[in-house]
C-alpha positions as CSV (number, residue, x, y, z in Angstrom):
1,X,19.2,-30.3,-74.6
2,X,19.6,-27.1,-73.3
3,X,16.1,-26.1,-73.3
4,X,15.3,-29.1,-71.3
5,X,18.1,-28.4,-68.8
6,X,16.5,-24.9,-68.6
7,X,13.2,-26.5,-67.6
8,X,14.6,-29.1,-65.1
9,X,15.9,-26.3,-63.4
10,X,12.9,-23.7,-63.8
11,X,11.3,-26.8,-62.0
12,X,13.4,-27.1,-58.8
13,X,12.7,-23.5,-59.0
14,X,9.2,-23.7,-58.6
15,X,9.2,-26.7,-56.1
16,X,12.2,-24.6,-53.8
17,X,9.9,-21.5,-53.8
18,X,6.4,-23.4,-52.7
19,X,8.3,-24.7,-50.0
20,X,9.1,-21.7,-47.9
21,X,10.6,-22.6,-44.4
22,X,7.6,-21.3,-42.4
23,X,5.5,-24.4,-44.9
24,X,8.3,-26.8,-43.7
25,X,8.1,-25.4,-40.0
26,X,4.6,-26.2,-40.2
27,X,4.8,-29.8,-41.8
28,X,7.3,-30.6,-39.0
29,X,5.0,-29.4,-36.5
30,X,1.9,-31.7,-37.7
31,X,4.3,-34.6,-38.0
32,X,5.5,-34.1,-34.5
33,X,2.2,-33.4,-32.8
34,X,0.4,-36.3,-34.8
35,X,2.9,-38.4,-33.4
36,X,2.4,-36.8,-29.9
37,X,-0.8,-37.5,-30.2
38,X,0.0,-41.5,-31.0
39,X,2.0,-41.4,-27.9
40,X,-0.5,-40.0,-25.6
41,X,-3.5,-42.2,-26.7
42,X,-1.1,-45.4,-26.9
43,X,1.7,-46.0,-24.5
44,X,0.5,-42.8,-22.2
45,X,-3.3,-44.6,-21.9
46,X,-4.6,-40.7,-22.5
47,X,-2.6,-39.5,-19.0
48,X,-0.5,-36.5,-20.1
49,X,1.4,-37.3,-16.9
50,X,3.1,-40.2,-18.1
51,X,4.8,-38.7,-20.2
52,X,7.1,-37.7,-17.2
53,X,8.4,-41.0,-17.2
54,X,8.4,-41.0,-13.0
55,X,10.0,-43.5,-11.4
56,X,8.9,-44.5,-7.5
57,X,13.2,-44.5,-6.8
58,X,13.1,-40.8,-6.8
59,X,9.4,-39.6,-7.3
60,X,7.0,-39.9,-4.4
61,X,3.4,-39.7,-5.7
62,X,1.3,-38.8,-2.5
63,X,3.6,-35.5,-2.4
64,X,3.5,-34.1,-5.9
65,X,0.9,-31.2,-6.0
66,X,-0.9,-33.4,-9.5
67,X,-1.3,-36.8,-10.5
68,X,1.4,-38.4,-12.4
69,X,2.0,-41.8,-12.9
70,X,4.6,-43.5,-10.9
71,X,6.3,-46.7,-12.0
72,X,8.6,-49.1,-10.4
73,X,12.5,-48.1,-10.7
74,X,14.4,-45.2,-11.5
75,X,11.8,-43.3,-14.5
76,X,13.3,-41.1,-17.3
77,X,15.0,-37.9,-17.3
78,X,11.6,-36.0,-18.1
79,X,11.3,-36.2,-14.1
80,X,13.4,-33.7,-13.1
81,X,12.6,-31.2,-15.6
82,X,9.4,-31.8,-14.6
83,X,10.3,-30.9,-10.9
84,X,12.5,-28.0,-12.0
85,X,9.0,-26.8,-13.8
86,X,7.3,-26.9,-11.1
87,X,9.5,-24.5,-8.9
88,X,12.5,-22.9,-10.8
89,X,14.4,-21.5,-8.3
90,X,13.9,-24.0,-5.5
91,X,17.5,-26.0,-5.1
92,X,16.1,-28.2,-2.6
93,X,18.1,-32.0,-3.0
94,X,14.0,-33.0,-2.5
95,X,10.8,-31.1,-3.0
96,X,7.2,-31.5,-4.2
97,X,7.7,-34.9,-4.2
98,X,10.8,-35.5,-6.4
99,X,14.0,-36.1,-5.7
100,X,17.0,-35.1,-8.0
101,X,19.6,-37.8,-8.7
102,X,22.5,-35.4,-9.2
103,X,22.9,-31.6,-9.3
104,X,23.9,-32.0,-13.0
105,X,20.1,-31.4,-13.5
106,X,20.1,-27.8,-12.6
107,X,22.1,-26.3,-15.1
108,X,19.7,-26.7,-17.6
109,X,17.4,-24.3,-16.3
110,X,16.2,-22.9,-19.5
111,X,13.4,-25.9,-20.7
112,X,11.8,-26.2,-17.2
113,X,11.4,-22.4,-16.6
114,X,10.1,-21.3,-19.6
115,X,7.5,-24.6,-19.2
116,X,7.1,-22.6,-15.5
117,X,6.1,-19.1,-17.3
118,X,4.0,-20.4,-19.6
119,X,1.8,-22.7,-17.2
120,X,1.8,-19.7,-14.8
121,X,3.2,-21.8,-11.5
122,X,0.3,-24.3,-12.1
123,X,1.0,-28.3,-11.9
124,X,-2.1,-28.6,-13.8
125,X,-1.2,-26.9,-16.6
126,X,2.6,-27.9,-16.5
127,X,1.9,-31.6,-17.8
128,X,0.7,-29.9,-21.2
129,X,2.7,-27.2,-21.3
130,X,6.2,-29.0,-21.1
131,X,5.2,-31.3,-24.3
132,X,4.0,-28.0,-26.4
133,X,7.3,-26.2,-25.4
134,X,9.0,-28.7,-27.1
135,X,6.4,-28.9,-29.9
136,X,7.1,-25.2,-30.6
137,X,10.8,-25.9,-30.4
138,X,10.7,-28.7,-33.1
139,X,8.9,-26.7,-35.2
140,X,11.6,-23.3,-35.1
141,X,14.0,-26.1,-35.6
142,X,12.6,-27.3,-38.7
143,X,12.2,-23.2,-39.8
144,X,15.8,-22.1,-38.9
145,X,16.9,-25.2,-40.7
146,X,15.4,-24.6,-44.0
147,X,16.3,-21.1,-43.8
148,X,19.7,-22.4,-43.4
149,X,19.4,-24.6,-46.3
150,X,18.0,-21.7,-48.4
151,X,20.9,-18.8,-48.0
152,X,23.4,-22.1,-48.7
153,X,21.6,-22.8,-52.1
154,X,19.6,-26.1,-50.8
155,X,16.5,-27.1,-50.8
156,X,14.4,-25.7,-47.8
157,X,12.8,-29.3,-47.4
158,X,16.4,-30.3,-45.6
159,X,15.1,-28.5,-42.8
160,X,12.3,-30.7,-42.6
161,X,14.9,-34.2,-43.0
162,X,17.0,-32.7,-40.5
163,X,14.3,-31.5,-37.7
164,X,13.1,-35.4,-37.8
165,X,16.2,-36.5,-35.9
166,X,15.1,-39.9,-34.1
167,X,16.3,-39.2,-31.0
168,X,13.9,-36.1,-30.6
169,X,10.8,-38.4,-30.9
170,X,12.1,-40.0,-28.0
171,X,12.9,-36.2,-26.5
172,X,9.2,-35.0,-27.2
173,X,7.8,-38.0,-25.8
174,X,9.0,-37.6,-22.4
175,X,10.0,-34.3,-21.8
176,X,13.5,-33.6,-21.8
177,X,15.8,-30.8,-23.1
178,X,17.0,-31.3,-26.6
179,X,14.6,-29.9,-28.6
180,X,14.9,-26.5,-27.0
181,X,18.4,-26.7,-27.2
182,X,18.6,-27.7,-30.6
183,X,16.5,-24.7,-31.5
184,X,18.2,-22.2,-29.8
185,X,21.5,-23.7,-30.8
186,X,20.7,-23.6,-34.7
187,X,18.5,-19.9,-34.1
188,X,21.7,-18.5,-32.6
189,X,24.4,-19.8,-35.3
190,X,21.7,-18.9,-38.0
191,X,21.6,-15.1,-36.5
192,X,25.9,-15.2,-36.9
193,X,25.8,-16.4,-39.6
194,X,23.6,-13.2,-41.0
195,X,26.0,-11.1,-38.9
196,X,23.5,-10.2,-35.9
197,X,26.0,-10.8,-33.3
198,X,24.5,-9.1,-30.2
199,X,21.1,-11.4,-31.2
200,X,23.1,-14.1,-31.5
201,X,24.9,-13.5,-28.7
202,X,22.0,-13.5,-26.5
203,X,20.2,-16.9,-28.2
204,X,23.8,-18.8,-28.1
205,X,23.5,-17.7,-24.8
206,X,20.3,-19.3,-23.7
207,X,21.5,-22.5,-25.7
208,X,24.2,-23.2,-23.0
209,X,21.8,-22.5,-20.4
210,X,19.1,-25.2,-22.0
211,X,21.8,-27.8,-22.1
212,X,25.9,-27.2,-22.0
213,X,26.8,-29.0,-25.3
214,X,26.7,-25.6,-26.5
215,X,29.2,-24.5,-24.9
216,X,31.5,-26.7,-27.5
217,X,30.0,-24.1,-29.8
218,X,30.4,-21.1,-28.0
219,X,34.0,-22.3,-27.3
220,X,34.6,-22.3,-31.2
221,X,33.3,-19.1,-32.0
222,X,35.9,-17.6,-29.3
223,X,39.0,-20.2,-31.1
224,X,37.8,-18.1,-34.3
225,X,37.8,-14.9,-32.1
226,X,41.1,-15.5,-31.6
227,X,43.2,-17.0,-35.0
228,X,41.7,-13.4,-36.3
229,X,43.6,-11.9,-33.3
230,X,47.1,-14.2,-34.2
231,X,46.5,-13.6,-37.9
232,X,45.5,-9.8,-37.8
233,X,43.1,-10.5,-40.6
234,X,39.0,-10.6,-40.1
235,X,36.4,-11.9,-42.5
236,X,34.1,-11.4,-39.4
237,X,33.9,-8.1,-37.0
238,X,36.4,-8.8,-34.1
239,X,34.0,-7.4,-32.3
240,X,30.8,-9.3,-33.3
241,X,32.4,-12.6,-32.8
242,X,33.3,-11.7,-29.3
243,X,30.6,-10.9,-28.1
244,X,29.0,-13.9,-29.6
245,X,31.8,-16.0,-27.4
246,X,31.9,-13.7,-24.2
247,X,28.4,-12.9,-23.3
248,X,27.2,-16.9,-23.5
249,X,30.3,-17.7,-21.5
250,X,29.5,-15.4,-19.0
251,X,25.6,-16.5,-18.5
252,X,26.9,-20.1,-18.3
253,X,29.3,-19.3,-16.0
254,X,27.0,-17.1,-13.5
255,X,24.7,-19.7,-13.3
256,X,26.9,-22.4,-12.1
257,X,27.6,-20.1,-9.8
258,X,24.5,-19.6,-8.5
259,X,23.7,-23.3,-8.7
260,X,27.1,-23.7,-6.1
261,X,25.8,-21.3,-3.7
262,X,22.4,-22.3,-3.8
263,X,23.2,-26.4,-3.9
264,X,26.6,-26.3,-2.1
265,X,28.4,-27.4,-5.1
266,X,29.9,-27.0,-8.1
267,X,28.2,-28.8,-11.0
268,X,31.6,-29.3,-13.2
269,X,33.5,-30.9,-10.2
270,X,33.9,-33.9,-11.6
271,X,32.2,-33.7,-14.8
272,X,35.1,-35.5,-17.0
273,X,36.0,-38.0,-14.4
274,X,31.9,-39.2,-14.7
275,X,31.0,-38.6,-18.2
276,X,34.2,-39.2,-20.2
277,X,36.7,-42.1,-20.9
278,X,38.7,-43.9,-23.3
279,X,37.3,-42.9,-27.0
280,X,35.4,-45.2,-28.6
281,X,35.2,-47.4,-25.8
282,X,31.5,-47.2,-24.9
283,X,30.8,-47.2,-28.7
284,X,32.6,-50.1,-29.5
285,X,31.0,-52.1,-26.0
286,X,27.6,-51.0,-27.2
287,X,28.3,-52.6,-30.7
288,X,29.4,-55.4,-28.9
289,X,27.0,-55.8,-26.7
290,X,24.0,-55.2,-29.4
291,X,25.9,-58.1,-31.6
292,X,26.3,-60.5,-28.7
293,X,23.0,-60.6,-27.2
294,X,19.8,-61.8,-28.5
295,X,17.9,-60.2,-31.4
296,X,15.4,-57.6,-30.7
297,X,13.1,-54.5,-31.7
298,X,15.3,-52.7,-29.9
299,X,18.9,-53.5,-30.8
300,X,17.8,-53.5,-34.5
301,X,16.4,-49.7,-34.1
302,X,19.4,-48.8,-32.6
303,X,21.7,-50.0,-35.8
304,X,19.6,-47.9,-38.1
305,X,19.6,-45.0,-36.1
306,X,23.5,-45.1,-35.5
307,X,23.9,-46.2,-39.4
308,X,22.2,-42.7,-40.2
309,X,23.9,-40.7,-37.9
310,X,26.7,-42.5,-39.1
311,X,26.7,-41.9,-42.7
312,X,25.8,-38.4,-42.2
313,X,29.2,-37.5,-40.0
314,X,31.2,-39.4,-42.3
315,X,30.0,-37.9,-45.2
316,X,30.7,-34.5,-43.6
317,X,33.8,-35.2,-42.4
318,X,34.7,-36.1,-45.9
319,X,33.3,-32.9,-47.2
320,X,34.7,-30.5,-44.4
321,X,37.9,-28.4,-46.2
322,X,35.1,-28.6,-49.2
323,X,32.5,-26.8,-47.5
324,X,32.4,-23.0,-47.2
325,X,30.8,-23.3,-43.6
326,X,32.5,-20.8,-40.5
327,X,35.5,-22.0,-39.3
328,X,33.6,-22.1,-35.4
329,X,30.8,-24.4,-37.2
330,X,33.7,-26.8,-38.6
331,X,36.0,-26.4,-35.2
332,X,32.2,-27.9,-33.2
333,X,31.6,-30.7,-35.5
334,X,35.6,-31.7,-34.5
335,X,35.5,-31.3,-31.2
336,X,32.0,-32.3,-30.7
337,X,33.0,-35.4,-32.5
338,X,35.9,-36.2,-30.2
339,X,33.5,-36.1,-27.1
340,X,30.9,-37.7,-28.0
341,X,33.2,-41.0,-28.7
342,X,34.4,-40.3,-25.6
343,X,31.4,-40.0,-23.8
344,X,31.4,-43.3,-20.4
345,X,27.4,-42.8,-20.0
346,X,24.8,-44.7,-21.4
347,X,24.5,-42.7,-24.5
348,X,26.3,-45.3,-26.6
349,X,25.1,-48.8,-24.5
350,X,21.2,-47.7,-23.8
351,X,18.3,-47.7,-25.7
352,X,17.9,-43.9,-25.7
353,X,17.5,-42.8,-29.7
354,X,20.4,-41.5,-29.9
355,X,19.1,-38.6,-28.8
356,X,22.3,-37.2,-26.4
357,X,23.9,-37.3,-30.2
358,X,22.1,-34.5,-31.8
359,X,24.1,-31.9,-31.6
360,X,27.1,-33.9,-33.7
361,X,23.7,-34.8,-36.2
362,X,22.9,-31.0,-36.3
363,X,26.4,-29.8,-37.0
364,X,27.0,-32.2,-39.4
365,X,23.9,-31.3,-41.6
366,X,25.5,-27.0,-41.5
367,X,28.8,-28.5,-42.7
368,X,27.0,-30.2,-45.8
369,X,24.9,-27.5,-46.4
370,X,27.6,-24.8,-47.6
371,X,29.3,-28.1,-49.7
372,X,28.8,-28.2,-52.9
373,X,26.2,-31.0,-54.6
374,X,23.7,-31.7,-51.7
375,X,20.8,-34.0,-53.4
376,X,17.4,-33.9,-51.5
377,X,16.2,-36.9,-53.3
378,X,19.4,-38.8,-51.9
379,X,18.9,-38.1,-48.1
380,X,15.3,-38.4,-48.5
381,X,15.4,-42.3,-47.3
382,X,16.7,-41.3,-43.8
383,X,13.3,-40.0,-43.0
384,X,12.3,-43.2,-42.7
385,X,14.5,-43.9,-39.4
386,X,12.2,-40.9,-37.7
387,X,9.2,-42.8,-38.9
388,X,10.1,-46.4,-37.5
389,X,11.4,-44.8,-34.5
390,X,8.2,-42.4,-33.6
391,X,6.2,-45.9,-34.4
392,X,7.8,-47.9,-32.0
393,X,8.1,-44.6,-29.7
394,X,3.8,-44.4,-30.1
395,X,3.4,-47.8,-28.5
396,X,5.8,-47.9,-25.5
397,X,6.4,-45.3,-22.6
């Protein structure tokens, strides 16, 4: 018996150990691009530029500087990042064509402008640039993820289950932030959680300027900052943590600031009024709703995706005094939790993958990595949401 334990285990080993996380970096990057490539050739007809998802209500398509696709209605997202890509630093309400439907849309300045450096300022360029930033993005996911899973004594391949979210399908597929948010995000926890606070620091602080979820992150780190303060006790350097809180609070906060006096206003005014109401209460209308109306492809994708998300929170919830993760990861997952139930958007009543959710996905998957008894073979069948949904994804703009 014990000889045949001894091989089981040599065996998980050997299988760990093949599976480095640059292998499962690269898997998730061929998985991604092949379904890129679906997407393109099927619902995009071959035109990179429909991928923008532009909408004639607030794209005019005789005054973009490229072609891009315009269809009737209000388009996706993608839009505006495109139009931030384009030029950067131009605040303009309209230009080259697009207009922007709030000011929200310019904090995230991260995504576009790094699309903007790499296409060097050229349209042209932009419309396969913006997809390969993401690309790239998905794929140091899937790397800082398994290397994650690997100092937490997992196997690396979670990195790969976890990267294949469903909502970023929908993300890569037209263009928008979360990917590159995600990355940075995980990339800047990962660095804490190796102790390389001024690295950290400086990633955690382009993570809040790719999208401002992570400031809920940021936030905790600074909540842990201060109980070692109140308790006089450190298992972390006082000094490391704040920096990891101050200097992304800082970038956030001098960008809104330059957003105001650029824009004329203040991007927060307003904020919970707009995006936030009653807990639960969009949830439980979407549900409703979903329930209610007549079956379809799209109300039945929706109920698996939110049935994995689902188990995957619960499960960590259950597991969280269990787990040995930082108290700033298990302080996010909380609060994180509380807003997105709270959230009065269409996160929760449209057909968007979920995808607004990821963060409370990613944070959940650091909380059951550092708990004890974690069986790949177990999770495995959530994969399976990424494929149906990067399917369905391949066939439809």
């Amino acid at each position: 018996m014990k000889e045949k334990t001894t091989n089981a285990a040599a065996r998980v080993i050997s299988a760990t150990e093949s599976w480095k996380p640059r292998r499962v970096s690269l898997a998730a990057a061929v998985l991604y691009l092949l379904y890129l490539i679906g997407r393109i050739i099927l619902a995009a007809h071959g035109d990179l530029g429909a991928l923008v998802v532009a909408g004639s209500v607030f794209v005019t398509a005789s005054q973009v500087p490229v072609h891009i696709p315009v269809i009737p209605g209000t388009g996706y997202d993608g839009q505006f990042y495109f139009r931030m890509a384009m030029a950067p630093f131009d605040f303009a309400h309209h230009a080259l064509g697009v207009t922007f439907d709030s000011v929200f849309r310019m904090q995230r300045i991260v995504y576009p402008l790094v699309s903007w450096i790499l296409s060097v300022g050229s349209p042209h360029l932009l419309l396969f640039v913006l997809p390969l930033v993401n690309l790239a993005a998905l794929a140091g996911l899937a790397w800082v993820l398994a290397s994650f899973a690997v100092t937490s004594g997992k196997h690396p391949l979670f990195g790969l289950l976890v990267a294949l979210y469903p909502g970023y399908a929908l993300s890569l597929g037209r263009d928008l932030t979360e990917p590159l948010a995600g990355f940075t995000l995980m990339l800047g926890l990962y660095l804490l959680d190796r102790r390389r606070y001024l690295p950290a620091a400086l990633v955690l602080g382009v993570s809040v300027l790719t999208r401002e979820t992570g400031t809920i992150v940021v936030m905790a780190v600074g909540i842990a900052w201060l109980i070692g303060v109140l308790r006089g006790r450190w298992e972390e350097s006082p000094r490391g943590l704040f920096l990891a809180a101050a200097v992304p609070t800082v970038a956030f906060f001098a960008w809104q600031e330059v957003v105001r006096s650029q824009a004329g206003h203040f991007v927060l005014t307003g904020f919970a009024e707009s995006n936030l109401g009653v807990p639960f209460g969009q949830l439980i209308s979407g549900i409703v709703t979903r329930l209610t109306s007549a079956p379809n492809t799209g109300n039945v994708l929706w109920f698996i995706q939110f049935a994995g998300l689902t188990i995957v929170v619960v499960a960590a919830l259950v597991l969280l005094r269990r787990s040995a993760a930082p108290i700033w990861v298990k302080i996010s997952l909380v609060v994180t939790l509380i807003l997105m139930v709270s959230l009065a958007g269409g996160e929760w009543t449209g057909d968007a993958d979920l995808r607004s959710i990821d963060q409370l996905w990613l944070l959940s998957w650091l909380v059951l990595f550092k708990a004890p008894r974690l069986n790949l073979a177990r999770w495995s069948p959530l994969v399976l949401i990424w494929v149906i949904t990067a399917g369905q994804l391949a066939l439809f703009i």
